[in-house]
N, C-alpha and C positions, 0 to 999 in steps of 0.2 A: 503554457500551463505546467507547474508542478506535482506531481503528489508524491506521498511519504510514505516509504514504508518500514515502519517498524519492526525493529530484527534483532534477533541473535544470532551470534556466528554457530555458536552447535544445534539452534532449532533447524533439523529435515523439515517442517513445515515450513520455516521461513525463505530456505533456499527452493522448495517446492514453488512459493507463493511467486519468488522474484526470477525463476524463469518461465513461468505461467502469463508473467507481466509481457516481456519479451514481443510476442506476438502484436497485442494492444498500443504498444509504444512503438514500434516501426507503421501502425496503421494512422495510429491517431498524434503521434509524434510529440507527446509530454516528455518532460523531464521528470526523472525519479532517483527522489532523495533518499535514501538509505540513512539510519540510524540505528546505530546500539542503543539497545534501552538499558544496558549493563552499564555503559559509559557513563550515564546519568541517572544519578537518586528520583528525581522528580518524573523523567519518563518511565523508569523503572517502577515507580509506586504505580502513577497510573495505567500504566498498558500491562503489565506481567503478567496477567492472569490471560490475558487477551492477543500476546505476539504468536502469529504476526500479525500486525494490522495496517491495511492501508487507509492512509488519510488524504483530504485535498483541504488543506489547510486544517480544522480543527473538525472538519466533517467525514467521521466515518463514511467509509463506501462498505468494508468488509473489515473481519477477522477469521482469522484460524484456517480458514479455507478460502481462495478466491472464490468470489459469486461472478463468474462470470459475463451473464446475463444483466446484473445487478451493476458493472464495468461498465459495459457496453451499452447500455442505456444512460447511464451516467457521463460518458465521454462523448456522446452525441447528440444529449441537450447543451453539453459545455462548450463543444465544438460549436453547434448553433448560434449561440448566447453569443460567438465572438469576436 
């Protein structure tokens, strides 16, 4: 399983969010894709207001702040599912 998270290199929230991940990824053992949304016009229009955000494909889980709760129920029906 991958998910994505949408990032700036100078958003504090976004380096908050991607070592908040850390824990959840040695448990549940996804892969996590990183993206500048600055690198890209098209990710930039639609997440800007929104980074960080992670995604599992084009399905929000969270922005701005991890839900960790909101994670964690989400990686353990997906884990089920698989």
């Amino acid at each position: 399983m991958k998910l994505t998270l949408m990032f700036r290199e100078y958003c504090s929230l976004c380096h908050k969010m991607r070592e908040q991940l850390k824990p959840y990824q040695e448990r549940f053992g996804f892969e996590l894709e990183i993206l500048d949304v600055d690198e890209d016009p098209v990710l930039e229009e639609k997440y800007n207001e929104l980074i960080p955000v992670l995604l599992d494909g084009e399905t929000e889980i969270c922005h701005w702040f991890l839900d960790g709760e909101k994670l964690k129920t989400f990686l353990e029906t997906k884990c089920d599912g698989v």
